[in-house]
C-alpha positions as CSV (number, residue, x, y, z in Angstrom):
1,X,217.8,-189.6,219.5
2,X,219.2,-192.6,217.6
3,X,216.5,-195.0,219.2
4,X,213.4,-192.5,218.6
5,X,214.8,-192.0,215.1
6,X,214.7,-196.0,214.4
7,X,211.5,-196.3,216.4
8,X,210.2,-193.6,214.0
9,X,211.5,-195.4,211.1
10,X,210.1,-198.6,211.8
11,X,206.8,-197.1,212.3
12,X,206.7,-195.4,209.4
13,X,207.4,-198.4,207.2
14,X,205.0,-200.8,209.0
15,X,202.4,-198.0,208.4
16,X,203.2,-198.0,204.8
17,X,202.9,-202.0,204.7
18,X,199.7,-201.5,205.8
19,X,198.9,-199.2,203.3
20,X,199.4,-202.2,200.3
21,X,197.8,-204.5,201.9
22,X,194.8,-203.5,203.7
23,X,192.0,-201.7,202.6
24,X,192.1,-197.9,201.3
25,X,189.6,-196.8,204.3
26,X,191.0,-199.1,206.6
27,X,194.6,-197.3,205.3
28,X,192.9,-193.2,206.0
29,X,191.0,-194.5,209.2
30,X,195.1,-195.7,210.6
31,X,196.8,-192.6,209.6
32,X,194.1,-190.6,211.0
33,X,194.6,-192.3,214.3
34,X,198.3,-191.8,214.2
35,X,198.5,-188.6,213.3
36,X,195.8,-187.7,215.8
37,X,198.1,-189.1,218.6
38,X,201.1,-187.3,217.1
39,X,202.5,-190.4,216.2
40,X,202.9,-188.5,212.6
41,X,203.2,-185.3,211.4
42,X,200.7,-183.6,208.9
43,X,203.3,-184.0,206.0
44,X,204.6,-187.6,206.9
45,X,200.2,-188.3,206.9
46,X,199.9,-186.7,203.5
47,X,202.8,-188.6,202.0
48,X,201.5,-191.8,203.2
49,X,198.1,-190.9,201.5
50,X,199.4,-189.7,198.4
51,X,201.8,-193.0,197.8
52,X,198.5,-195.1,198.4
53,X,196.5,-193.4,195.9
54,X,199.2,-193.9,193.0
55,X,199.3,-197.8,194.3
56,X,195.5,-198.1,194.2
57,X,195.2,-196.1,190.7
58,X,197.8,-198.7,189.4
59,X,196.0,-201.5,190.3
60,X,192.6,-199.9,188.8
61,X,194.5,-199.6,185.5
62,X,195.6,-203.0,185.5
63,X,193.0,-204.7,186.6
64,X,191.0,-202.2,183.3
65,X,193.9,-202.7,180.8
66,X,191.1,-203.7,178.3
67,X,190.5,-200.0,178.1
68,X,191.0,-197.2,176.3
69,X,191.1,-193.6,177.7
70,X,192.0,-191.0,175.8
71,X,192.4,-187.8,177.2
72,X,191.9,-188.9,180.7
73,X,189.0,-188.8,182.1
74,X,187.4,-186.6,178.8
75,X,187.3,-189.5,176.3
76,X,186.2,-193.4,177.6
77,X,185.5,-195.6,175.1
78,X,184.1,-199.0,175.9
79,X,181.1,-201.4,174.5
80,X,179.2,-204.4,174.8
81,X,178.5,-207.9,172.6
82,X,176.1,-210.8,173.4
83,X,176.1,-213.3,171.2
84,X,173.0,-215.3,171.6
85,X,171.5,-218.9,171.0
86,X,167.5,-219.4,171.3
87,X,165.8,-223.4,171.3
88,X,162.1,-223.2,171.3
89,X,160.3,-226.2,172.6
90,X,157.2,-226.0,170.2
91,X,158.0,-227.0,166.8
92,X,156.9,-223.7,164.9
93,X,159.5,-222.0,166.6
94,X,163.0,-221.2,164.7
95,X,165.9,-222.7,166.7
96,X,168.5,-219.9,165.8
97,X,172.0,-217.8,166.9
98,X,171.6,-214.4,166.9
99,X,173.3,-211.0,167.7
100,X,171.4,-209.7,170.9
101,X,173.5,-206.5,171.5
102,X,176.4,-205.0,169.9
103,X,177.2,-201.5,171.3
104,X,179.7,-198.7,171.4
105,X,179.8,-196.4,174.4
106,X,181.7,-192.7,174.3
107,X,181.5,-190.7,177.5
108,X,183.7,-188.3,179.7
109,X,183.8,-186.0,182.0
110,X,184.9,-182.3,181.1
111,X,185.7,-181.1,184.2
112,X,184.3,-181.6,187.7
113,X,180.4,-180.3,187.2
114,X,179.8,-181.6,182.6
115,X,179.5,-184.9,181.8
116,X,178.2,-186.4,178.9
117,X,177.3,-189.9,176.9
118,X,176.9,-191.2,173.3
119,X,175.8,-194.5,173.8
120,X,175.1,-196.8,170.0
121,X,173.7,-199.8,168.9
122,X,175.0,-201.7,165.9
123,X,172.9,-205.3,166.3
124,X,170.3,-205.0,163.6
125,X,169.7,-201.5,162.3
126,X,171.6,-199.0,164.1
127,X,170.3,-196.6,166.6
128,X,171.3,-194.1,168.7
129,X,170.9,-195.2,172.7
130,X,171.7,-192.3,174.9
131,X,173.1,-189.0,173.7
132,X,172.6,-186.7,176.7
133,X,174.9,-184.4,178.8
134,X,174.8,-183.7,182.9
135,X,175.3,-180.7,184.8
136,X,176.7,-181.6,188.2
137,X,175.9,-178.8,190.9
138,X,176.0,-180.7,194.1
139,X,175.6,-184.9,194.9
140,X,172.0,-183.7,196.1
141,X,170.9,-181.8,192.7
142,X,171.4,-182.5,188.9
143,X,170.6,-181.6,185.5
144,X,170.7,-184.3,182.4
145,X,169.2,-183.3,179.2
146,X,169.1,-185.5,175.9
147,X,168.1,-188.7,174.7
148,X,168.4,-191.2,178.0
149,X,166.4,-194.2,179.9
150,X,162.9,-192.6,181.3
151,X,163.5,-193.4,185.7
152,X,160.7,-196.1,185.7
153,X,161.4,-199.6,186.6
154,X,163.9,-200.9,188.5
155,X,165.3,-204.0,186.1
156,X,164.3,-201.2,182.9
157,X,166.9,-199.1,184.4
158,X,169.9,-202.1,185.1
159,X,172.4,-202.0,182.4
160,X,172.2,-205.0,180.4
161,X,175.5,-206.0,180.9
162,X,174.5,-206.2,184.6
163,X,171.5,-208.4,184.0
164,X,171.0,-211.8,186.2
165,X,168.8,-213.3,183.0
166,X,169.2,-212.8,179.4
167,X,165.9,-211.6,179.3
168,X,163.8,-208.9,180.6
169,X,160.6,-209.6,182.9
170,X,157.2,-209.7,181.2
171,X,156.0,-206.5,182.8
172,X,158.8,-204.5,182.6
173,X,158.9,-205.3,178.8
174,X,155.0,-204.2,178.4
175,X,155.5,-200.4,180.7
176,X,158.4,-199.5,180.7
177,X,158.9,-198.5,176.7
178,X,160.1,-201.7,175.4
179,X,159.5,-205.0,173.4
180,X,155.8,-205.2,174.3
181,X,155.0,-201.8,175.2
182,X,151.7,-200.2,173.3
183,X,154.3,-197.2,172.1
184,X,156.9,-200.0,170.6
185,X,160.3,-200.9,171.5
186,X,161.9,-198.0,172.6
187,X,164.7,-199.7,175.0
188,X,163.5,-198.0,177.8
189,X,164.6,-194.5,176.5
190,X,162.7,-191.0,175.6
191,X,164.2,-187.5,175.2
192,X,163.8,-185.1,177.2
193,X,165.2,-183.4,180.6
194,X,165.7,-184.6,184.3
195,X,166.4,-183.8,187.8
196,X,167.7,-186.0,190.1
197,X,170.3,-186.5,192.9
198,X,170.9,-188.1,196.7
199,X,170.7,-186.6,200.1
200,X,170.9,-187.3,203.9
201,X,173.8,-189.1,203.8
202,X,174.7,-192.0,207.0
203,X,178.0,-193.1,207.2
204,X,179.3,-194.3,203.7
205,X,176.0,-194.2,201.9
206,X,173.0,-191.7,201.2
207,X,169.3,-192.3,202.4
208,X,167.6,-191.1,199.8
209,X,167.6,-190.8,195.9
210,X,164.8,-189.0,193.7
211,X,164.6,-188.1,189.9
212,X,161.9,-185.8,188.3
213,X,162.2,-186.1,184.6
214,X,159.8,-184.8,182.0
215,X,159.5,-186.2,178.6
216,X,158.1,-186.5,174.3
217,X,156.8,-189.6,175.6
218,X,157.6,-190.7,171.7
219,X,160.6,-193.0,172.7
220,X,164.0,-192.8,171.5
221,X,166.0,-192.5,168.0
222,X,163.3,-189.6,167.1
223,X,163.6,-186.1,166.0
224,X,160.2,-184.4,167.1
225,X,157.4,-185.5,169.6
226,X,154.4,-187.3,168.1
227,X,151.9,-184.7,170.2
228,X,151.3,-181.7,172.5
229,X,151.1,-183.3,175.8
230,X,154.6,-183.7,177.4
231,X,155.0,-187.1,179.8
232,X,155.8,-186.5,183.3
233,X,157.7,-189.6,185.5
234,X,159.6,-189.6,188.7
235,X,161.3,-192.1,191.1
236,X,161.7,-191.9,194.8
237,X,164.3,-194.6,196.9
238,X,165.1,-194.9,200.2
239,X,168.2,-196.9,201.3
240,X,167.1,-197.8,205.5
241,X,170.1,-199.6,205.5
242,X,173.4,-200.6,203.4
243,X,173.0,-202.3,200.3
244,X,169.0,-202.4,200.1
245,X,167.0,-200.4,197.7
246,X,163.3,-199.5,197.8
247,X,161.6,-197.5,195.5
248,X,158.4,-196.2,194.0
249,X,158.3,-194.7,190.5
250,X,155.1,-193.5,188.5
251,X,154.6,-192.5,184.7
252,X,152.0,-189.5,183.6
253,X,151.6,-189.7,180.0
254,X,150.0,-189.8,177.1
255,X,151.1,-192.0,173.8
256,X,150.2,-191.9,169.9
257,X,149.5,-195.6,168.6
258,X,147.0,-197.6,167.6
259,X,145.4,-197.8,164.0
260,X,144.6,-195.3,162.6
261,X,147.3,-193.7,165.8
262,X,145.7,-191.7,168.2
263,X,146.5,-189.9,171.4
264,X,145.4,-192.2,174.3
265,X,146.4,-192.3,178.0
266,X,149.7,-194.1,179.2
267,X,149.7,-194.1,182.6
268,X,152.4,-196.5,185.3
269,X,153.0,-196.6,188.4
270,X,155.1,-199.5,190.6
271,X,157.4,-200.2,193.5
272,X,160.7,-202.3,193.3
273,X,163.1,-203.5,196.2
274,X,166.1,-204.9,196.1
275,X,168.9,-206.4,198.5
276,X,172.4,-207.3,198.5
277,X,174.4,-209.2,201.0
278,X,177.3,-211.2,200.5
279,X,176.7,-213.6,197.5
280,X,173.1,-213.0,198.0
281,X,170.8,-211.0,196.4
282,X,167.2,-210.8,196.3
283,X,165.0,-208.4,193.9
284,X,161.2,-208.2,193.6
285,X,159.2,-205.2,191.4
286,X,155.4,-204.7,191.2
287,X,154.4,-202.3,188.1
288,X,150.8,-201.2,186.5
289,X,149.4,-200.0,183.5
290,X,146.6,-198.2,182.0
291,X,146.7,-197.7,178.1
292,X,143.4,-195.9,177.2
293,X,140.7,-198.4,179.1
294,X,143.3,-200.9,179.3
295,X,144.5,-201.9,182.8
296,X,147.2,-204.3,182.9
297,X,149.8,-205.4,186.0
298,X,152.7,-207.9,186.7
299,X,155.6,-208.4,189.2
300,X,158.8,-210.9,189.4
301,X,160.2,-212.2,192.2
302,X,163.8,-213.5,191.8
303,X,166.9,-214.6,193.6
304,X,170.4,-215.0,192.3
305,X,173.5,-216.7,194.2
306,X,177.1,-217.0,194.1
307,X,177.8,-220.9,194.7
308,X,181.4,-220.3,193.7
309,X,182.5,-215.9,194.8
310,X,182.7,-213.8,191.7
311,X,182.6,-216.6,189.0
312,X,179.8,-219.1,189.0
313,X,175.9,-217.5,189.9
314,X,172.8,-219.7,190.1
315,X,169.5,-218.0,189.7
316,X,166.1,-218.7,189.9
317,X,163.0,-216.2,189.0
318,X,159.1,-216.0,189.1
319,X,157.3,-213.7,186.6
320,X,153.6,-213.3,186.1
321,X,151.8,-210.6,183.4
322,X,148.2,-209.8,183.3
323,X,148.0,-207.5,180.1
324,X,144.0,-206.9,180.6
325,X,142.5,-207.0,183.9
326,X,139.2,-206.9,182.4
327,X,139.6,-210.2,180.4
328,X,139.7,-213.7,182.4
329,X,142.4,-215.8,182.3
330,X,144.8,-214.1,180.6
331,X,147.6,-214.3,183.0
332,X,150.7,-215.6,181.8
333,X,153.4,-216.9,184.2
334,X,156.8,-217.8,183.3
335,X,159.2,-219.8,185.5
336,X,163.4,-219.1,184.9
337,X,166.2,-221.0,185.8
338,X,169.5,-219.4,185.0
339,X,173.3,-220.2,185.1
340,X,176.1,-217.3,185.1
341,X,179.7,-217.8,184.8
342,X,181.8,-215.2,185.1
343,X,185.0,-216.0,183.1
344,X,186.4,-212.8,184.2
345,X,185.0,-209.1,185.1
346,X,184.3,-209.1,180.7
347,X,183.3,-212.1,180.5
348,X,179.9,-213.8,181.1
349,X,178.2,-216.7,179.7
350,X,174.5,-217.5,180.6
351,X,171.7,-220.0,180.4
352,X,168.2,-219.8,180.8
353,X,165.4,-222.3,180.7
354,X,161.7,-220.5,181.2
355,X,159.0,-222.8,181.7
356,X,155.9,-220.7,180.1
357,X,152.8,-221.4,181.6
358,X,150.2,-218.9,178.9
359,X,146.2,-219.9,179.1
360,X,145.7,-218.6,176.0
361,X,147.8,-221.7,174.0
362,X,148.3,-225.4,175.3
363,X,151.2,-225.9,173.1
364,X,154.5,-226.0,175.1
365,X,156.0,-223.0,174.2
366,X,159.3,-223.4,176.8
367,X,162.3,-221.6,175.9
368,X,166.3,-222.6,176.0
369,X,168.4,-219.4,175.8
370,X,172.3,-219.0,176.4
371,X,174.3,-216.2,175.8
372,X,178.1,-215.6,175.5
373,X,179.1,-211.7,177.0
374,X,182.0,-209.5,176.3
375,X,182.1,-205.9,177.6
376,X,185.2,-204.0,177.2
């Protein structure tokens, strides 16, 4: 009885070694075993699983000590800053530092279904991001209603923070509500309501995503829709395997601009893809446009790499815009080269060159861009 006691003991311990070191699936996939050959009771199983989730949530909180929760999960405060410096290679451009971003996020979750987000920008004049809540019924089906990004565009709808270039691609930044776009600068954001949510799940990871959203179709910061007609836009993406991304999104709409404004047609539709492996990852997004007669298209190509794991990135990108189809040579295509080094998870600095190849102009109009980032 001694000998099985020790045997038992030993066991136990070399399980719980396990449990710091490896992996936290790795760690439930052993005990399972074990306790599936009766090499461990129920409780002694529990126990093991319940001491590894205290040791993992302790090294979540270090590794985030930046943070501040208040409230536990109700309150999370965090933000962003990029401080950035532009060199313009024609000599009517203004070399100049400037504030890109400088933002204040506030969200939570109130229990296990509500969540919610106040998301603020302080660079320039200050406006109000996001300011939504979401009602969780099941992974497969939820609710979001507010002020929020519209589900078109793949690099519309990465964070900035999460960006591989300082900038935005042409396209993206003349359909998807932003700098360019006929409708203005709305950051990618409109109010209005959504659907979304993921089923079919294989193994560790669903097969499909969707969102149905419908929208002013005025942009963001707003109190009242600028017409009748309410925009309609949804996104479909299928994950065939681990880690890559494929998806098709379209815009029905209508916007109010020109001079003097009028209601004209705003139409989009694209497809995006993107994969992930190792250091490796590859993104590519197709988009068009048709603002009244106007039909206008673009895609980017690009391919980012970790040279050194988890601190130094190299990145290179191909981005061509046609804004009007029905006008020859118009096409303008941009070439970007880009640096990223990661000081630590908050902070990022970044360089960009983009070689600007526009038909219109024969003046160099190249662009030098670097950019210092600090989320917390």
């Amino acid at each position: 009885m001694k000998l099985l006691y020790v045997i038992r003991t030993v066991l136990l311990l070399s399980i719980l070694f396990t449990a710091i070191t490896a992996k936290a699936q790795q760690n439930d996939d052993l005990i399972n075993i074990l306790q599936k050959k009766n090499v461990i009771t129920q409780k002694e199983a529990d126990s093991l699983r319940a001491d590894q989730a205290i040791k993992e949530q302790a090294r979540k909180d270090k590794e985030n000590q930046h943070g501040i929760t208040i409230g536990s999960r109700a309150l999370q405060i965090s933000g962003l800053i990029q401080t950035e410096y532009e060199g313009f290679e024609k000599t009517s451009g203004v070399n100049t530092f400037l504030l890109h971003r400088a933002r204040l996020d506030v969200k939570g979750d109130i229990n296990d279904n509500w969540n919610y987000e106040v998301y603020t920008e302080f660079a320039g004049t200050t406006k109000l991001l996001d300011a939504y809540t979401t009602y969780k019924i099941a992974d497969y089906l939820k609710f979001t209603a507010g002020q929020f990004k519209v589900p078109f565009s793949l690099e519309s709808l990465i964070a900035d923070s999460q960006l591989e270039f300082i900038d935005r691609s042409q396209v993206v930044n003349a359909l998807a509500g932003r700098s360019t776009d006929v409708i203005g600068n709305q950051n990618g954001r409109d109010i209005g309501i959504q659907i979304n949510g993921s089923f079919a799940k294989i193994d560790d990871h669903y097969l499909f995503d969707y969102t149905l959203g419908v929208f002013n179709g005025a942009g963001y910061d707003v109190t009242t829709d600028n017409n009748n007609h309410k925009d309609i836009v949804g996104r479909f993406t299928v994950h065939p395997i681990k880690n890559l991304d494929i998806s098709g999104d379209f815009y029905d709409g209508q916007g109010n601009y020109g001079t003097p404004a009028k209601n004209y047609l705003r139409n989009r539709g694209g497809f995006d893809a993107r994969y992930v492996i190792g250091g490796l990852s590859l993104t590519a997004e197709y988009d068009k446009g048709t603002d009244g007669v106007i039909k206008r298209d673009g895609w980017y190509g690009q391919a980012a790499y970790f040279v050194i794991p988890k601190r130094l990135q190299l990145a290179a990108k191909y981005d061509t815009y046609d804004p009007n189809q029905a006008t020859a040579n118009v096409r303008t295509n941009y070439y970007t080269g880009g640096i990223n080094y990661f000081f630590n998870n908050w902070a990022k600095f970044t360089i960009d060159y983009i070689d600007r190849r526009e038909p219109v102009t024969q003046i160099p109009n190249n662009i030098f861009e670097a950019q210092l980032q600090l989320t917390f």
